[in-house]
BALO-490866 format. One line per 8 residues: their letters; for each residue x, y, z of C-alpha. Coordinates in steps of 0.05 Angstrom, whole numbers, plus 5000, padded with zeros to 4 digits. Example, Ala and Ser with C-alpha at 12.3 -4.5 7.8 and 13.67 -1.06 7.14 Angstrom:
AS> 5246/4910/5156 | 5273/4979/5143
***
This chain:
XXXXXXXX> 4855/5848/5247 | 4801/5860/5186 | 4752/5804/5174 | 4797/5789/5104 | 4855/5774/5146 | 4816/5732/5197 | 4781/5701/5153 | 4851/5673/5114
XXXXXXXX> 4879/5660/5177 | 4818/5621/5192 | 4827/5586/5122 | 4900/5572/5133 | 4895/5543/5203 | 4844/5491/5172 | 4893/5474/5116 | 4943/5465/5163
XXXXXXXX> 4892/5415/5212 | 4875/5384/5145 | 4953/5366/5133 | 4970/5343/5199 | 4914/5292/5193 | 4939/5277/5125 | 4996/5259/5152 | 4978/5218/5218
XXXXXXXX> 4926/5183/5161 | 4997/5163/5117 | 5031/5152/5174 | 4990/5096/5205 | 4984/5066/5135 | 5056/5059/5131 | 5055/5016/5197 | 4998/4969/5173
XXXXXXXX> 5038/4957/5117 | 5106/4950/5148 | 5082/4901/5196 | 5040/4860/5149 | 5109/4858/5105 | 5135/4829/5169 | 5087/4770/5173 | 5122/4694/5175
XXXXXXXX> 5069/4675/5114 | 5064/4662/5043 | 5024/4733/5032 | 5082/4772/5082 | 5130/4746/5030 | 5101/4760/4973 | 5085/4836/5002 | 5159/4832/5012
XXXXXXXX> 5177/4816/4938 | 5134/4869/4909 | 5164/4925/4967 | 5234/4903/4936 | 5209/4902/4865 | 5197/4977/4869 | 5227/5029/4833 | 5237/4974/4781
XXXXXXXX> 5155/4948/4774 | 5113/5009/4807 | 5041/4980/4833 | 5009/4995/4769 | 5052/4942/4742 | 5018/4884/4798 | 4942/4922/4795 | 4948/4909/4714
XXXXXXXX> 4976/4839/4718 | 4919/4810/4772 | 4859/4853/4750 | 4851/4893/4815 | 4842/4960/4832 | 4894/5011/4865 | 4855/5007/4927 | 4856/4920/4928
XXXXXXXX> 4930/4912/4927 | 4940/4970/4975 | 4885/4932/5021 | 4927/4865/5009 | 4992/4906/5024 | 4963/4932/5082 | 4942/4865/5113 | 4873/4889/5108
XXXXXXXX> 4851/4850/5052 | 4862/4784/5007 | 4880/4764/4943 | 4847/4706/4906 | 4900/4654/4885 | 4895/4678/4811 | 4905/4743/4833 | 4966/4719/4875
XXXXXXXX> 4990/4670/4807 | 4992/4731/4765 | 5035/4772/4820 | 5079/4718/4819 | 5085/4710/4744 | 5106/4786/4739 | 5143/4785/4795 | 5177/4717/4760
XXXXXXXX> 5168/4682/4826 | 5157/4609/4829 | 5140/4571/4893 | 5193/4527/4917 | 5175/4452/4933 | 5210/4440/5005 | 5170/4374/5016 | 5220/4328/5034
***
């Protein structure tokens, strides 16, 4: 094998390591947001509402209406990070959500 062929061989086999942790990196994200989508809470239902809003609203839609960056409502979808309730008020409002008063 020449050095030119090693040395794309080389550079594919990283490309290809690169990918498959890619992948394992999407993959776990996924699960952290499945599961905090499956939370018994006010925030697991709301991550549930804006999972079903989609194709309709994408998350541009939810990042322009609170104020927060791509990587803040992917944290808050993730379970790995909050939402102030002004943030959470203007989620609702696009999402045309209102809370429900089940005080008896």
């Amino acid at each position: 094998m020449e050095r030119r062929e090693r040395s794309t061989a080389t550079e594919l086999l990283r490309a290809a390591q690169l990918a498959m942790a890619n992948r394992t990196e999407i993959e776990d994200q996924m699960a952290r947001v499945h599961a905090a989508a499956k939370e018994e809470s006010f925030s697991g239902d709301l991550r549930r509402r804006i999972h079903a809003a989609h194709p309709k609203m994408l998350l541009h839609h939810f990042e322009e209406a609170a104020g927060i960056t791509g990587d803040e409502l992917v944290d808050f979808l993730e379970g790995t990070g909050q939402l102030t309730t002004a943030q959470v008020d203007a989620i609702c409002a696009k999402l045309g959500v209102k809370l429900a008063d089940t005080a008896a």
